[in-house]
N, C-alpha and C positions, 0 to 999 in steps of 0.2 A: 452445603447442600442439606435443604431439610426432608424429613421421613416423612412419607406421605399413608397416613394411616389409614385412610378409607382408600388406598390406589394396592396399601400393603396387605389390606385384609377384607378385601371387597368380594375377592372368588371364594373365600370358605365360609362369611357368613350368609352369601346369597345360599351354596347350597345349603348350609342346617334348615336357611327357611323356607326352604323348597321339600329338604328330606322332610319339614316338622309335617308341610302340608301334607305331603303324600301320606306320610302316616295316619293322618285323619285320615283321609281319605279310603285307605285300605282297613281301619276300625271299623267304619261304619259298613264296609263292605263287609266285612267278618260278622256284626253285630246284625244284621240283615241276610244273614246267611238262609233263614229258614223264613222267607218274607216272600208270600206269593207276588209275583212277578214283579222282584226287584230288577235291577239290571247293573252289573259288576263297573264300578267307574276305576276311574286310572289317572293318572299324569301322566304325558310324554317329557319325564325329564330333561332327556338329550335338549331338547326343544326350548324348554323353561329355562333352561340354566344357559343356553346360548344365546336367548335372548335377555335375560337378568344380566350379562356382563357386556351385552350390546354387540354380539358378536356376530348375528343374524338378522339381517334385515327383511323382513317379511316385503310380500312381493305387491307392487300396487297396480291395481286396474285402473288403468288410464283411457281404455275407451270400451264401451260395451259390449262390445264382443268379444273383449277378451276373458279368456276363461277361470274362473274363481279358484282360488285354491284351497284346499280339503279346511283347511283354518285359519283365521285371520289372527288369533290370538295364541300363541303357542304353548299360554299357559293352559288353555281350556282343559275343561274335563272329556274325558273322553271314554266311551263305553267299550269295555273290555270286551273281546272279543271269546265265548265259551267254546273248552274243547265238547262239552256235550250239556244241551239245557237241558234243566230239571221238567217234568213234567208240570209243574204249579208254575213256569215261566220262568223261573228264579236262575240269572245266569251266574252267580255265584261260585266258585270251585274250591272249598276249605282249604284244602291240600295248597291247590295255587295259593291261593290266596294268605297262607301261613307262609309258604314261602318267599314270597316276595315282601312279605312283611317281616321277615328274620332278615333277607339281603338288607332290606331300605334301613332296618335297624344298626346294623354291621356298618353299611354305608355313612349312615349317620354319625355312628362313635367315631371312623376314621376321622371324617369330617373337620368333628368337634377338635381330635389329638390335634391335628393339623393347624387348625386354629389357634389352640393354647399353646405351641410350641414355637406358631410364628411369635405370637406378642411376647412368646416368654425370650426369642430371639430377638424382638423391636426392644423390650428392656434389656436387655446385655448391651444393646450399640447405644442406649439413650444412656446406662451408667458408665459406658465405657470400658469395659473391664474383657 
């Protein structure tokens, strides 16, 4: 029986490329912090990462009146919703937005271990030892 390397290690380098995105994605939020009438973007990870492993199958309109769903693409970007906007427009929240940016970070490094410990466990079974 052979080792299936993209079946062994498919779940943790989709998420790194999912956390790498979101971290763009929350920089530019950060970096626009003080940008009149930016508006705060996101990932739905749960979403992205369900459908990167093929585990969601989004819903299809098969006759016209039936009704669309909030998003056909579960990677889209998607605007953050503000506990309070700024006056200049700017939905932006530092504080959140630091936050979520430490989580996705933290997230990230698991990720990453997870990954180097599987392959460093695919080498033990390939030298046998």
């Amino acid at each position: 029986m052979g080792i299936n390397f993209n079946q062994a290690l498919q779940l943790h380098s989709q998420a790194l490329e999912l956390r790498s995105r979101r971290t763009e994605i929350m920089a530019a939020n950060l970096a626009n912090a003080d940008t009149p009438n930016y508006k705060a973007r996101d990932l739905d990870f749960k979403a992205a990462m369900a459908s990167a492993i093929g585990a969601a199958q989004p819903l299809r309109v098969t006759h016209i009146n039936h009704f669309l769903t909030r998003s056909q693409h579960p990677d889209e970007l998607l605007y953050r919703t503000p506990t309070q906007m700024s006056l200049d427009g700017n939905s932006v929240d530092s504080e959140q937005e630091k936050a979520a940016f430490t989580d996705n970070a933290l997230r990230y490094q698991a990720s990453l271990r997870f990954l180097g410990s599987r392959v460093q466990g695919l080498m033990t079974a390939i030298k046998g030892e």
